[in-house]
C-alpha positions as CSV (number, residue, x, y, z in Angstrom):
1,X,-4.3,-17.1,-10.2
2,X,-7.8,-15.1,-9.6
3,X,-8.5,-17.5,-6.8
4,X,-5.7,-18.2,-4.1
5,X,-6.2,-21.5,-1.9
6,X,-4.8,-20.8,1.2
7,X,-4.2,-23.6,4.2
8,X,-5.7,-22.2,7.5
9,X,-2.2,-22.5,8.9
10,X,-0.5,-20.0,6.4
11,X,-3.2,-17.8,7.3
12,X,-2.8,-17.8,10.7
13,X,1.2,-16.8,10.6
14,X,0.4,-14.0,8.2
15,X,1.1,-10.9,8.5
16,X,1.3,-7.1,7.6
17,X,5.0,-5.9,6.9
18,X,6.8,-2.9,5.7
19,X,8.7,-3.2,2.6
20,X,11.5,-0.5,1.3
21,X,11.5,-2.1,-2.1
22,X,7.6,-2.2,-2.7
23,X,7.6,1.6,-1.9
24,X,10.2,1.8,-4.5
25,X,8.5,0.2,-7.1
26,X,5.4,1.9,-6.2
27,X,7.8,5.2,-6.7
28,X,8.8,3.8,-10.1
29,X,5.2,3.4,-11.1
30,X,4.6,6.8,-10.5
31,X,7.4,8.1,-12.7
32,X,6.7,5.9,-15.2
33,X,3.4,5.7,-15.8
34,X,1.3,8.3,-13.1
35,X,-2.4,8.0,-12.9
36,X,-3.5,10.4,-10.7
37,X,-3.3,13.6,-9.9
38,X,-1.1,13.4,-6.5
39,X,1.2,11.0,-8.8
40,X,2.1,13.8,-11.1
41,X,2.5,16.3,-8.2
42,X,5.2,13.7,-6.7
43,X,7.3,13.1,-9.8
44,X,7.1,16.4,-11.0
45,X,10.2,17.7,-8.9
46,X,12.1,14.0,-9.8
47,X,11.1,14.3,-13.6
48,X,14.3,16.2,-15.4
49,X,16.5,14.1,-13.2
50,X,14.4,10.8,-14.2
51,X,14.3,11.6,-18.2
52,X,18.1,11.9,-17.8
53,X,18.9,8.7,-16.3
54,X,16.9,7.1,-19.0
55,X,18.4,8.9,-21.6
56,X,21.7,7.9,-20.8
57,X,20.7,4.2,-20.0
58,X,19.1,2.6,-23.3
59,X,18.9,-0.5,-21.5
60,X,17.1,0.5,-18.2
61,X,14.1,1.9,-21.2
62,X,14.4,-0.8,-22.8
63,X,13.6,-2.7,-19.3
64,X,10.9,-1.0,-18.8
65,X,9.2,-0.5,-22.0
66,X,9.1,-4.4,-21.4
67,X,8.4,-4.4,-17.7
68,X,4.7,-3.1,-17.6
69,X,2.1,-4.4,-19.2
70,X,-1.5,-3.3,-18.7
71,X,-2.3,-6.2,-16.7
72,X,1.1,-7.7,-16.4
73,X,4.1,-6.5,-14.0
74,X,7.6,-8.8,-14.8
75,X,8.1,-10.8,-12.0
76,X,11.5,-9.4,-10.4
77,X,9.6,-6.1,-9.4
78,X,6.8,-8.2,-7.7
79,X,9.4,-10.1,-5.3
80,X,8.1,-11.0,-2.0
81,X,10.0,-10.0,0.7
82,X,12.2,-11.8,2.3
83,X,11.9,-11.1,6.0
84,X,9.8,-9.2,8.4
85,X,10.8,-5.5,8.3
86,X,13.4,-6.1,5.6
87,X,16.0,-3.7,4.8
88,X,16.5,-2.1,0.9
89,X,19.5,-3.4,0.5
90,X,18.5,-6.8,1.9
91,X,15.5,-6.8,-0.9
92,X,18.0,-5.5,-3.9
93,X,20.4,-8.6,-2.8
94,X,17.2,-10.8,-4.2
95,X,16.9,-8.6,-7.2
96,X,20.7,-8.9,-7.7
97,X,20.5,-12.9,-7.4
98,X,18.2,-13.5,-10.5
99,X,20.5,-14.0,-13.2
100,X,20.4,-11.9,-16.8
101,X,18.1,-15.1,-18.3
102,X,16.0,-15.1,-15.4
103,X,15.2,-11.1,-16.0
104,X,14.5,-11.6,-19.6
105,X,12.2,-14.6,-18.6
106,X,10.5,-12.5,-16.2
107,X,10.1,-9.6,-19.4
108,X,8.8,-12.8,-22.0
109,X,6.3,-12.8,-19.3
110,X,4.5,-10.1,-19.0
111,X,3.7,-10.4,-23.0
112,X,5.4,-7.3,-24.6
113,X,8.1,-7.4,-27.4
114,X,11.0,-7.0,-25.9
115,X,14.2,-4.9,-27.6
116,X,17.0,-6.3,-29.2
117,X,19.4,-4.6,-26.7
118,X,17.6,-6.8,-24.0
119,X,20.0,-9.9,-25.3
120,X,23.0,-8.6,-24.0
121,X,25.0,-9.4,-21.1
122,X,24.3,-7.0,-17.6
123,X,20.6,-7.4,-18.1
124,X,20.6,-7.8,-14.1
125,X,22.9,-5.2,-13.6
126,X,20.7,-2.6,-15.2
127,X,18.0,-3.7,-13.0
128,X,19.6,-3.1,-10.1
129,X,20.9,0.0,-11.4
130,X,17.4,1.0,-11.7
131,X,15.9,0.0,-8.7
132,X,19.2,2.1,-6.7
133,X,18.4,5.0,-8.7
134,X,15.0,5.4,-7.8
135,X,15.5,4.5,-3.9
136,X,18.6,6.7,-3.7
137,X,17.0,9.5,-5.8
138,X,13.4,9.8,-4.6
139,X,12.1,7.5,-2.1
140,X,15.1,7.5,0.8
141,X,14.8,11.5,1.2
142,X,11.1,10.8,2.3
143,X,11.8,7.5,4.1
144,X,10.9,7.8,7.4
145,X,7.9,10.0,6.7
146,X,7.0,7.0,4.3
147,X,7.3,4.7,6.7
148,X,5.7,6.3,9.8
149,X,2.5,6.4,7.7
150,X,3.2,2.7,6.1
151,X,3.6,1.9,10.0
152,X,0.5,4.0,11.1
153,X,-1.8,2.0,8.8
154,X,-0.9,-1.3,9.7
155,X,-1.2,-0.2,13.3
156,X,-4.8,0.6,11.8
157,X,-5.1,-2.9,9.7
158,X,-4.5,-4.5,12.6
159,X,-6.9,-3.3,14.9
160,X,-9.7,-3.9,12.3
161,X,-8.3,-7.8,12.0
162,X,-8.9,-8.0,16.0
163,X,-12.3,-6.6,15.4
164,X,-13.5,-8.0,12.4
165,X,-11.4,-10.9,10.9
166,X,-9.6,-11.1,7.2
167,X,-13.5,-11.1,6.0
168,X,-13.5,-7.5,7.3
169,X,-10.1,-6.7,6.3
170,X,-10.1,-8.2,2.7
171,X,-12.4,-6.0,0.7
172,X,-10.7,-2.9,2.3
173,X,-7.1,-3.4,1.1
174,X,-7.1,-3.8,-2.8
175,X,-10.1,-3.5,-4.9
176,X,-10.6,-6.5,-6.2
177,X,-9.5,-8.6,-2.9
178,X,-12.1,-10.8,-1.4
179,X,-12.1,-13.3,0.8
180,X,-14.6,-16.0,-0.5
181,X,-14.5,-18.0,2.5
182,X,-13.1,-22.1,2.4
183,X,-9.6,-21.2,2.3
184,X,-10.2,-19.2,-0.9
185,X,-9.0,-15.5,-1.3
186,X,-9.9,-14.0,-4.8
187,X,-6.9,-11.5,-5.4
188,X,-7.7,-10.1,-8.9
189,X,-10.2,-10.3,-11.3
190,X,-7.8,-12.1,-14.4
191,X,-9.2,-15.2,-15.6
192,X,-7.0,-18.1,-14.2
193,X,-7.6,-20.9,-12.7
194,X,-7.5,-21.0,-8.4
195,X,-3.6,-21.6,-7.7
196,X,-3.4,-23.8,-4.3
197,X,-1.0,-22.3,-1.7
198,X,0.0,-25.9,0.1
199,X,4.0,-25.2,-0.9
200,X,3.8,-21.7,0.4
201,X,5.9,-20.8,3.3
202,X,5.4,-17.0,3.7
203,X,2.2,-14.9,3.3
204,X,2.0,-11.5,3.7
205,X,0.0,-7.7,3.4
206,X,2.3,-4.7,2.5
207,X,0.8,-1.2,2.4
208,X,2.2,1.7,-0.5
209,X,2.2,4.6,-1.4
210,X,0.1,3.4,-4.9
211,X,-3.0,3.7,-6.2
212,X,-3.5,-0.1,-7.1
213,X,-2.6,-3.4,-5.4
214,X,-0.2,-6.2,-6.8
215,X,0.6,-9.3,-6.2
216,X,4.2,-10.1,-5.2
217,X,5.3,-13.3,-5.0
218,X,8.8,-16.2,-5.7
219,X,6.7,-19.0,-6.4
220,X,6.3,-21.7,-4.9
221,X,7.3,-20.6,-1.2
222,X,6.1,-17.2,-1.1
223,X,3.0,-15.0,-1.7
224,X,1.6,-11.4,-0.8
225,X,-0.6,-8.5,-1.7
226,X,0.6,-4.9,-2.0
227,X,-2.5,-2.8,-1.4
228,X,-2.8,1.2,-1.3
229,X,-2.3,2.3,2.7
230,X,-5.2,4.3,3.4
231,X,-5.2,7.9,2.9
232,X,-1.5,8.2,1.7
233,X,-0.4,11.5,-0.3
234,X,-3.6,11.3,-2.1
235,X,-6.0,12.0,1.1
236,X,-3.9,14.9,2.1
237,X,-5.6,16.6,-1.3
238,X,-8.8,16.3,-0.9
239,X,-10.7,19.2,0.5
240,X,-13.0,19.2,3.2
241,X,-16.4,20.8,2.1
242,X,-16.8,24.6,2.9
243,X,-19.3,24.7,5.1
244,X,-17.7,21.8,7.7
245,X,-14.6,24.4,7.2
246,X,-16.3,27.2,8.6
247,X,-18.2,25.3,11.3
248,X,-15.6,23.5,12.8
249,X,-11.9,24.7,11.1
250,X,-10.3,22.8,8.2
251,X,-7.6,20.6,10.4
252,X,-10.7,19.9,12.6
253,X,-12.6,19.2,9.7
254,X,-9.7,17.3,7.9
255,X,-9.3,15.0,10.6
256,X,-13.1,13.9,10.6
257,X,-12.9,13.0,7.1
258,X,-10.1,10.2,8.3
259,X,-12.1,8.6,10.6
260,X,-14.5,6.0,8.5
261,X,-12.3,3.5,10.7
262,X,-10.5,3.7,13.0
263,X,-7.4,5.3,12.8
264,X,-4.6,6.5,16.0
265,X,-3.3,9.7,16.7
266,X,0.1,9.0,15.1
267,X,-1.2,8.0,12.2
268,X,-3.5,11.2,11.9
269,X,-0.6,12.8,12.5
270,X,1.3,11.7,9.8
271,X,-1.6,12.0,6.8
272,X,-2.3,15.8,8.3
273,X,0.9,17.0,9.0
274,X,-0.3,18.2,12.2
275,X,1.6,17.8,15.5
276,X,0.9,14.9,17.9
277,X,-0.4,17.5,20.4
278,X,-2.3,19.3,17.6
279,X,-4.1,16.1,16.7
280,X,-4.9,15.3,20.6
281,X,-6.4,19.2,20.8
282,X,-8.7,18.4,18.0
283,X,-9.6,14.9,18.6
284,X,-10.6,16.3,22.3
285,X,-13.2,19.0,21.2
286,X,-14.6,16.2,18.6
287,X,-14.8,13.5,21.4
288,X,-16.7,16.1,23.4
289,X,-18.9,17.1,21.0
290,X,-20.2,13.6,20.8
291,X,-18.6,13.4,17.0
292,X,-16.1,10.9,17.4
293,X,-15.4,7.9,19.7
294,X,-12.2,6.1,21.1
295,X,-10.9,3.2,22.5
296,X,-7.8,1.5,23.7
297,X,-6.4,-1.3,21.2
298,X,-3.1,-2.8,22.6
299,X,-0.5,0.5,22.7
300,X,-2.5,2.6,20.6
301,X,-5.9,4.5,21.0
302,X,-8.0,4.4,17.8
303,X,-10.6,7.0,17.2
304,X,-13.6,7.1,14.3
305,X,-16.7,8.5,13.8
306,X,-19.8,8.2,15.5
307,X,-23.4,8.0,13.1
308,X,-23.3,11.9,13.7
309,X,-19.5,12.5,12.8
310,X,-20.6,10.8,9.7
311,X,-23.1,13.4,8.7
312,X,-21.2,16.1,9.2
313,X,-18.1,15.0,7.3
314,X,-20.8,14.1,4.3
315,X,-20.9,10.8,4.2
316,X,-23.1,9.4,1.2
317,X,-24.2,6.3,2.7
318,X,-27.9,5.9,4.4
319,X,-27.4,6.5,8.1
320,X,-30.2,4.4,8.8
321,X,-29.5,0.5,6.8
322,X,-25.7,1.6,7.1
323,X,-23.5,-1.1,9.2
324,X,-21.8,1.1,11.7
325,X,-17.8,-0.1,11.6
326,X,-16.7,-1.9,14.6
327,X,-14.8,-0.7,17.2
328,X,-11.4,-2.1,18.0
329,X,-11.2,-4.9,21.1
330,X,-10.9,-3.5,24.8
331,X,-7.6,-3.0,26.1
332,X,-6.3,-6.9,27.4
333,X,-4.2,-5.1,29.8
């Protein structure tokens, strides 16, 4: 399962999509088992309210004492969606459909003993259970912000396919991802053998708020990747060195640290906080300053750095053998 073999057709009709549920279980992650510091941060305010669901549900801890193993996620979180732009309630309908031996297949799987109370009846119900409580509880109050920047960065994505092709949009999207050309995409690092996608139906690339990819998948028809959207919650945390503070301001200087690719003014927006009009104020002193370049892509206008920006916002790499990121295509229209 390292190695995907994908048909050129299934490749050509994929896509990036938005998925409620992946957020969800990227949410459920995060309370469960955080990693990083902008993790903890998010589930602090969720936590007392999260401890007592559990406490009252022996069978939801049970479920997901089983659920997670280090390199292992039981296969009714890692659904693919179902549709383009799918609803929650649409993707907990596919949850719901799995019956209770189904679940506790999908638990055998990922390796961990599982609890006695996981032979009972309801097994599916608890899941769902679950899965409700965590939308209802702590990612629908942040919805649309969620999605704005989920949307944003696929607005982003898509510019750099137009520019560069999956072999410029692979390595960027989950760490191990790479696109190893003939069809084959390696999608982790686990030591399987290459799994052929001929049966496949569906393919597709859904950004979340996480810090590591998955794959999702309801073999043998569809497949997908969830990968980390660029710059989400954690990038808000990271401060911009002092001295590009005081030379330029910090939103000024926030917003040149976003632009290793290209990225468009909503979705700057959304990972600053900042107003649309804010962001266009700032963007136009940097574009004048000879900092940062722009260029039409379909609807949107994508902005990045320029070899200069680069050095001002830090940038580690050697100006001089680095590969200076493509722009996006002209404007068609």
């Amino acid at each position: 399962m390292a190695v995907w073999q994908i048909p050129v057709d299934l490749l050509a009709r994929s896509r990036f999509t938005i998925s409620p549920m992946t957020d969800t279980v990227a949410a459920l992650r995060a309370l469960h088992s955080p990693r990083r510091p902008w993790q903890h941060a998010w589930r602090r305010p969720h936590l007392a309210a999260y401890h007592g669901m559990l406490a009252r549900r022996p069978v939801v801890r049970a479920l997901l004492a089983a659920a997670f193993a280090p390199r292992w996620t039981a296969d009714f979180l890692t659904l693919a969606p179902t549709a383009p732009g799918p609803t929650f309630a649409e993707e907990l309908a596919a949850v719901a459909g799995r019956t209770d031996e189904q679940i506790r297949a999908d638990l055998r799987g990922t390796g961990l003993p599982l609890d006695d109370v996981l032979s009972a009846d309801g097994l599916t119900r608890e899941v769902v259970y679950l899965l409700d409580w965590v939308w209802t509880h702590t990612v629908r109050p942040e919805w649309p912000a969620r999605e704005q920047r989920l949307r944003a960065d696929v607005v982003a994505r898509t510019a750099r396919l137009s520019a560069e092709g999956w072999e410029g949009v692979f390595p960027d999207l989950a760490g191990a991802m790479q696109w190893l050309g003939d069809g084959r995409l390696r999608v982790n690092d686990y030591p399987a053998p290459p799994l052929p996608l001929d049966r496949a139906e569906q393919l597709v690339f859904v950004p979340a708020h996480c810090v590591r990819g998955w794959v999702v998948w309801d073999q043998p028809t569809r497949f997908g990747m969830v990968y980390p959207a660029r710059g989400v919650l954690a990038g808000t945390a990271l401060p911009a060195p002092d001295g590009l503070d005081r030379l330029i301001g910090p939103n000024r200087a926030a917003i040149l640290r976003l632009l290793s690719t290209p990225v468009s003014t909503s979705h700057l927006a959304a990972l600053t906080g900042l107003s649309l009009g804010s962001v266009g104020d700032h963007l136009r002193v940097l574009l004048e300053a000879g900092i940062v370049v722009k260029r039409r892509s379909g609807r949107e206008v994508l902005y990045w750095r320029t070899p200069l920006g680069a050095a001002l916002a830090g940038a580690t790499t050697d100006l001089t053998t680095r590969r200076r990121p493509a722009g996006p295509p002209a404007d068609p229209g």
